[in-house]
N, C-alpha and C positions, 0 to 999 in steps of 0.2 A: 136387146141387141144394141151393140154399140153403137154410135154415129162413126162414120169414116170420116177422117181429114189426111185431104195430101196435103203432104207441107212439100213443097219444090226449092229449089235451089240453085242460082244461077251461075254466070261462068265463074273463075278464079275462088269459089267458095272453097272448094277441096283443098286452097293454100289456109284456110282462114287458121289463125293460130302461128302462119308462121312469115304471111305478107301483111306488112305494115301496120304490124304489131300495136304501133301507137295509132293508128285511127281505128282498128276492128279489135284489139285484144290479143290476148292470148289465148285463148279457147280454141278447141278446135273444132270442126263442122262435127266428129266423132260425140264430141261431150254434146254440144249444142241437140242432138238427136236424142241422146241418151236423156238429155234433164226433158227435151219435149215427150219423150215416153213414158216417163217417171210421173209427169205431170198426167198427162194423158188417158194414162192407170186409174191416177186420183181422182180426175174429172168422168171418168167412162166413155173415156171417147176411143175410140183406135186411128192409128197412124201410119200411113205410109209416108216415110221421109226419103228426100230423092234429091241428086245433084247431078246435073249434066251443065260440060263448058257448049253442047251443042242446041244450038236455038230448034231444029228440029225435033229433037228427041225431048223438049219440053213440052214441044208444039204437040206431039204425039201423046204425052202423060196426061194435056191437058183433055185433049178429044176424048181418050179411055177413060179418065173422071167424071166427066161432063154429067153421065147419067148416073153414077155411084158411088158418090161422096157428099157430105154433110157441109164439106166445105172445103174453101180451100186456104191453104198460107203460101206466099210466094214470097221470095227475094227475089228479083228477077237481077240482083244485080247491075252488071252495066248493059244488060237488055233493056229495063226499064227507061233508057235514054235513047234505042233504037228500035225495036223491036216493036211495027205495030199487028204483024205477024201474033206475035204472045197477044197482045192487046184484043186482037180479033180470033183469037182461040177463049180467051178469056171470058170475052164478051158476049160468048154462045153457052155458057155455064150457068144454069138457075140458079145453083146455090152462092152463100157468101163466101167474100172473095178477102182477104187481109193482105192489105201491102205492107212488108216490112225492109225495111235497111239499119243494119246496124249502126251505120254514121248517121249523121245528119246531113242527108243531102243537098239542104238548102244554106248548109255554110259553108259548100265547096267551092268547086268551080261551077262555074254558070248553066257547061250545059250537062251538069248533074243535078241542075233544078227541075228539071221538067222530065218527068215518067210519063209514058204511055198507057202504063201499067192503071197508075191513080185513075185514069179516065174511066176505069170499069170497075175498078175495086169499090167495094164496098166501104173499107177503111184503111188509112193509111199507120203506119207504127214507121216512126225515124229517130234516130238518134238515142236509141232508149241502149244499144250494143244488145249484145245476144239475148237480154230480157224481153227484144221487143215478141220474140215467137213465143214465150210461153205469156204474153202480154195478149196477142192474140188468140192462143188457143182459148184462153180465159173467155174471151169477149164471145168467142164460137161457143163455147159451152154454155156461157149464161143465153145467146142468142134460141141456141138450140134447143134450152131447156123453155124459154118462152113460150116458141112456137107449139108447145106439149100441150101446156097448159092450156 
């Protein structure tokens, strides 16, 4: 049986491909899902990929994973600089947890340094642009196949 991974998705993702082209790409969240299931195929994992602009209805994806997933990927987006709601959903999750952002947060502005999210995550992926999610499923599957052995 496959391992589960949610991969989540936070607000303004749904523009990606078509807001601010020169810091996020031109991909769009469509393709981005598409190469994480392509990959996902190859690694044997299965995926549920998910985007909400509402902080609740993440809050909610996260609670229904908590007991049924192998793991998890988050963009939390520009949650990850207020949300410690997601942070404290997060943080009641056994499994591993991957923070990723497609920029580098840490050469923005100031208060897109600091995640909430990082306090519970497992590990972080920045700045790597939409490689950083199959960068993480990668690390989920060797984690996972560890644990086997």
């Amino acid at each position: 049986m496959a391992h589960k991974i949610l991969v989540l998705n936070g607000p303004n993702l749904n523009l990606l491909g078509k807001r601010q082209p020169e810091i996020y790409g031109r991909e769009t969240l469509d393709d981005v899902a598409m190469e994480c299931m392509r990959l996902a195929a190859e690694l044997g994992l299965s995926i549920d990929f998910r985007q909400s602009n509402a902080e609740h209805e993440l809050i909610a994806w996260i609670h229904e994973a908590r007991e049924i997933v192998s793991g998890i990927v988050i963009n939390p987006a520009g949650y990850s600089h207020t949300s410690v709601a997601i942070m404290d959903a997060l943080a009641a999750c056994p499994c591993p947890i991957i923070e990723v952002h497609i920029s580098n947060i840490h050469r923005r502005e100031a208060f897109r340094h600091h995640s909430y999210v990082s306090n519970v995550a497992t590990g972080v992926i920045c700045g790597c642009g939409t490689q950083g999610y199959t960068l993480a499923l990668r690390h989920l599957a060797a984690d996972l196949e560890k644990a086997i052995r």
